[in-house]
C-alpha positions as CSV (number, residue, x, y, z in Angstrom):
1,X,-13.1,-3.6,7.3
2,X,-10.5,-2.4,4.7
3,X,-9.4,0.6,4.3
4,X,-9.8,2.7,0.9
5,X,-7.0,3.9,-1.3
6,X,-7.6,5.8,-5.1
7,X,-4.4,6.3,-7.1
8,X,-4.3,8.5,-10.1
9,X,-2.1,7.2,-13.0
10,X,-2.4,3.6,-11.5
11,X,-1.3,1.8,-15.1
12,X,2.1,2.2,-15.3
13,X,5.5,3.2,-13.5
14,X,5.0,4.6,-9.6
15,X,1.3,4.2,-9.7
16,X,1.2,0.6,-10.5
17,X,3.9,0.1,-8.3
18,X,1.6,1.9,-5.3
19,X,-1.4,-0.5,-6.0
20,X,0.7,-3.3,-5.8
21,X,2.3,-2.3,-2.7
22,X,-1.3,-1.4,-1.2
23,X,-3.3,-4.2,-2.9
24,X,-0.5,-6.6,-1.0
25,X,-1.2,-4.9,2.6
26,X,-5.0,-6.1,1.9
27,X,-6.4,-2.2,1.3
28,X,-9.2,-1.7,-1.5
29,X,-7.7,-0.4,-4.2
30,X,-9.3,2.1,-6.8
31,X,-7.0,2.2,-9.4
32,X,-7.7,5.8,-11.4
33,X,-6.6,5.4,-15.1
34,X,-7.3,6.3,-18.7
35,X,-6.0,3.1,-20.0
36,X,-6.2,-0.4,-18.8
37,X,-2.6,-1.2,-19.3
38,X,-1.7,-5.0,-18.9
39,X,0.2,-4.7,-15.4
40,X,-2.9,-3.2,-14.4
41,X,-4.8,-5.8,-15.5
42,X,-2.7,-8.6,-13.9
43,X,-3.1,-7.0,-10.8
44,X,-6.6,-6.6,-11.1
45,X,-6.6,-10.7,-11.4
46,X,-4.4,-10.9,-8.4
47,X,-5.9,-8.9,-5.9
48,X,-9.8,-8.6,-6.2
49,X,-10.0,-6.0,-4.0
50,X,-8.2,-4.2,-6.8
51,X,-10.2,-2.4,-9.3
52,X,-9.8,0.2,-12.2
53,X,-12.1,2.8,-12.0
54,X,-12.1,5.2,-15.5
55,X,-9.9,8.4,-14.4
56,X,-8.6,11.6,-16.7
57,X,-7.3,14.0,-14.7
58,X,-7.6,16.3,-17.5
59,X,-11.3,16.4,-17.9
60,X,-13.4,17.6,-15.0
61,X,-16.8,15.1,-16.7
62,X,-14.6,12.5,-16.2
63,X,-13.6,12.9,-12.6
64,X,-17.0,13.9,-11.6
65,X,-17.8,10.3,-13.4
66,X,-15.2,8.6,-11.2
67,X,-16.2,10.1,-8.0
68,X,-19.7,8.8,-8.6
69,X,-18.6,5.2,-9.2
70,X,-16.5,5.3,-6.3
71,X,-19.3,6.5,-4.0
72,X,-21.0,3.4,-5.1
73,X,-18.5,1.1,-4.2
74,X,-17.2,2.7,-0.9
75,X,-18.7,4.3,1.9
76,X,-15.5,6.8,2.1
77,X,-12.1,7.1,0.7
78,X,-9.2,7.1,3.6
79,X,-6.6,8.1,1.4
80,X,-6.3,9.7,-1.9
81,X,-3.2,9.7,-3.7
82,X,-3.0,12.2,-6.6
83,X,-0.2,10.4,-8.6
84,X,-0.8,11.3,-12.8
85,X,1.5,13.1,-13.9
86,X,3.7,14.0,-17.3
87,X,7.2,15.2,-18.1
88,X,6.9,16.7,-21.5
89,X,10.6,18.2,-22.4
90,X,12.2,15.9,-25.1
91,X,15.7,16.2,-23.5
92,X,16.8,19.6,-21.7
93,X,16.7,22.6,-24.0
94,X,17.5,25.9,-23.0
95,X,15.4,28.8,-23.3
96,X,16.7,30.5,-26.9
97,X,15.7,26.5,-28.2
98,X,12.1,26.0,-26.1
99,X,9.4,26.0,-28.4
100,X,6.8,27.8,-26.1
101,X,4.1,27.6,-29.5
102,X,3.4,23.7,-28.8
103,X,1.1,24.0,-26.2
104,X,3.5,21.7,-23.9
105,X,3.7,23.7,-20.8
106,X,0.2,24.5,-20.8
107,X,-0.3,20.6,-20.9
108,X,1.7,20.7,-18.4
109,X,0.3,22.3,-16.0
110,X,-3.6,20.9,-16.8
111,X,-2.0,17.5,-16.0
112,X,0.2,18.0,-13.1
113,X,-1.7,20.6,-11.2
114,X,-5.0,21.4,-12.5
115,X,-5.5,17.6,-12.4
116,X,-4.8,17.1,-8.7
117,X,-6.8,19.9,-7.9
118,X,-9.7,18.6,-9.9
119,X,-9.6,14.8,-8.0
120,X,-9.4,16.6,-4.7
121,X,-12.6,18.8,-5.1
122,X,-14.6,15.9,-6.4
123,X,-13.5,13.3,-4.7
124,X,-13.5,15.5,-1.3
125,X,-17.1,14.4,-0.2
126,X,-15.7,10.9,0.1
127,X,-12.6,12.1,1.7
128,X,-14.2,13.6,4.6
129,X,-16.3,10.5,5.5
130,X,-12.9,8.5,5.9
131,X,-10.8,7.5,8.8
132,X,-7.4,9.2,7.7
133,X,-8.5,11.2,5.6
134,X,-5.2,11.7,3.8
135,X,-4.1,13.9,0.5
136,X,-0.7,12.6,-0.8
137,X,0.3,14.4,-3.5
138,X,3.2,13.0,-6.0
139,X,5.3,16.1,-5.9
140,X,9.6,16.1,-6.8
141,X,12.6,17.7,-5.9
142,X,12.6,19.6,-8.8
143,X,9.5,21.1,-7.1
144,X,11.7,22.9,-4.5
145,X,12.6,27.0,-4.8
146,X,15.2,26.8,-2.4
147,X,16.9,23.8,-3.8
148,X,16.5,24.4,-7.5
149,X,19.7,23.7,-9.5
150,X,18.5,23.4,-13.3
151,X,18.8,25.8,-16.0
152,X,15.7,24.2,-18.2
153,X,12.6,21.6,-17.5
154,X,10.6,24.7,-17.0
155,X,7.6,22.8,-17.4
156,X,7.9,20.2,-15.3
157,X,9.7,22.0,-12.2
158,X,7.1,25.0,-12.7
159,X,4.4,22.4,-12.1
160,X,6.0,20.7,-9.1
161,X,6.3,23.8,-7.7
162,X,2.8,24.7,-8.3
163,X,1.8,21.3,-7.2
164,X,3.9,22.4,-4.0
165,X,2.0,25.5,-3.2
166,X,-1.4,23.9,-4.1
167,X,-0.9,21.6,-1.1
168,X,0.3,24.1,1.5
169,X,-3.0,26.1,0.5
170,X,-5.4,22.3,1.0
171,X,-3.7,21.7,4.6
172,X,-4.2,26.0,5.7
173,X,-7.9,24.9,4.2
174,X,-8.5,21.3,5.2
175,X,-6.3,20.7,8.3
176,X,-9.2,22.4,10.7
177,X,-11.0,19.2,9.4
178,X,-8.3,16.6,10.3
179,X,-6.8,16.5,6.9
180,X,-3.3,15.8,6.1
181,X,-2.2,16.9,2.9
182,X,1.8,15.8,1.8
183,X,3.9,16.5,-1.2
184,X,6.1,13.4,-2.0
185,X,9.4,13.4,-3.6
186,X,9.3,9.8,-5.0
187,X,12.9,9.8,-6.2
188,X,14.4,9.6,-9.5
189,X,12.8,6.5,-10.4
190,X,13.4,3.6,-12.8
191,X,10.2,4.7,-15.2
192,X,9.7,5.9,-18.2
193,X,9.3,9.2,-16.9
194,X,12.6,8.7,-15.0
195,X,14.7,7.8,-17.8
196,X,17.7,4.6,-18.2
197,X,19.6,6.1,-16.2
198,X,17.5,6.0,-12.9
199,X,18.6,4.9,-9.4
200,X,15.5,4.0,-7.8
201,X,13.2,1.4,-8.8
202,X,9.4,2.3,-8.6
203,X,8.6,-1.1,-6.1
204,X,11.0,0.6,-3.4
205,X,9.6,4.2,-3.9
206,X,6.1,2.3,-3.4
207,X,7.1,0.7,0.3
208,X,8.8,4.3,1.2
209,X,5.6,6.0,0.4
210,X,3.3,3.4,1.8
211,X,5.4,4.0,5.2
212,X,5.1,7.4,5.0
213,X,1.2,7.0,4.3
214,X,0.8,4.7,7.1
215,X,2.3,7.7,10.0
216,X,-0.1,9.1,12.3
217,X,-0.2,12.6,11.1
218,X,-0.6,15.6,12.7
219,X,-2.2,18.9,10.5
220,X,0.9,21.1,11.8
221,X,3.1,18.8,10.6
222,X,5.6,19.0,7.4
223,X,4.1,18.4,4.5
224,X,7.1,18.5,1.9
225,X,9.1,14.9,2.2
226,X,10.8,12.7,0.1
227,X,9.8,9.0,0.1
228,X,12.6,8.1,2.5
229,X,11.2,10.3,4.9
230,X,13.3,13.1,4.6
231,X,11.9,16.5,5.0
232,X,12.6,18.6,1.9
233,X,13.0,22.8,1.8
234,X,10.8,24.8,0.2
C-alpha cells in the first residue's frame, strides 16, 4: 500500500521538484496548488498516482475544501509537507526605503505562516490516522536568530522565523502523539524565488529532503535542519 504525501505550492520551483522526487519513489502524491501550472501537469500524466488537489494557503474555505477531498481519496496522510511560500522584497531595501503602506509584510506572513498553520489544523485529522505522521515545514536560514546576518528582507526572515517558532510549539503539542514536526532549510535554490544567481538546483534540494523525510524520527529529536542534514541554530 503506498504511502501518502500532500505538498503545498506543488506547481512550480521546490514543490514540483518534491512531487517529482516522491511521485518517482512510488508514494501518492497530493499535489496542493492554486494553479495547474504545466510541469504540474506533465507530472500528473507521468505518475498517476500524482494528483492536484485545489490548495490556497491563504483562504481557510479553501483548505477546509482540500482536506475534504483528500479524505476521500485517502484513508490518512503520512506526511504533510507545508511548502507555499512567497518572498515579496523587490531587491534589498533598507529600512528609511521600505514601503511598510503596501500591505507586503502582512502578505507575508498570511502566506508563510498563517498558511502552514491553516493546512496543519485541517488537514490534522488525516495526519493522525497515518503511519509517520510527519509535519515538514519549508523553513530557511534566514529563519535563524542566532545566525541572522542581513540588514533588510524583514519580511521574509520575520516569517521564517515565525515559521520556526510555530513548529517548536506543533512538536511541544503533537509529539505526545508520535508527531514529528521539522523546519527545513532547502538551500538557496535555483527558483524563481532563489534568484540567477543560486547554487542549488531544486531536483537536489528534493532528494536531500526526501532523505531527510524518510529517517525514523524520534519526537525529542531536532527539528531545525538544512536539507543536507545539518542541524541549524536557532
Amino acid at each position: 500500500m503506498r504511502e501518502t504525501v500532500l505538498i503545498t505550492g506543488a506547481n512550480r520551483g521546490l514543490g514540483l521538484a518534491l512531487a517529482n522526487k516522491f511521485g518517482g519513489e512510488d508514494w501518492q502524491v497530493l499535489a496542493g496548488a492554486r494553479a495547474d501550472h504545466g510541469g504540474l501537469a506533465d507530472l500528473v500524466k507521468r505518475f498517476p498516482h500524482v494528483s492536484v488537489v485545489s490548495l490556497d494557503v491563504t483562504d481557510v474555505d479553501s483548505v477546509r475544501n482540500a482536506a475534504r477531498q483528500v479524505s476521500e481519496r485517502a484513508t490518512g496522510l503520512d506526511i504533510l509537507i507545508n511548502n507555499a511560500a512567497i518572498f515579496p522584497e523587490e531587491g534589498t531595501p533598507p529600512l528609511a526605503k521600505l514601503d511598510l503602506s503596501d500591505m507586503h509584510l502582512q502578505r507575508t506572513m498570511d502566506v508563510n505562516v498563517l498558511g502552514p498553520l491553516r493546512v496543519t489544523q485541517q488537514f490534522l485529522p488525516l495526519l493522525e490516522r497515518g503511519q509517520r505522521k510527519l509535519i515538514l515545514n519549508v523553513s530557511s536560514e534566514a529563519g535563524s536568530i542566532a545566525d541572522c546576518r542581513r540588514k533588510s528582507q524583514y519580511a521574509y526572515c520575520m516569517s521564517k522565523a515565525a515559521l520556526n517558532m510555530q513548529s517548536r510549539i506543533l512538536q511541544n503539542d503533537l509529539g505526545r502523539k508520535g508527531f514529528k514536526v521539522l523546519a527545513v532549510h532547502p538551500g538557496w535554490m535555483q527558483t524563481d524565488m532563489g534568484g540567477p544567481d543560486a547554487t542549488v538546483p531544486p531536483d537536489v534540494s528534493a532528494a536531500g529532503i526526501f532523505r531527510l523525510a524518510m529517517r525514523h524520527w524520534d519526537p525529542s529529536d531536532e527539528i531545525y535542519w538544512d536539507y543536507r542534514g545539518n542541524s541549524l541554530r536557532w
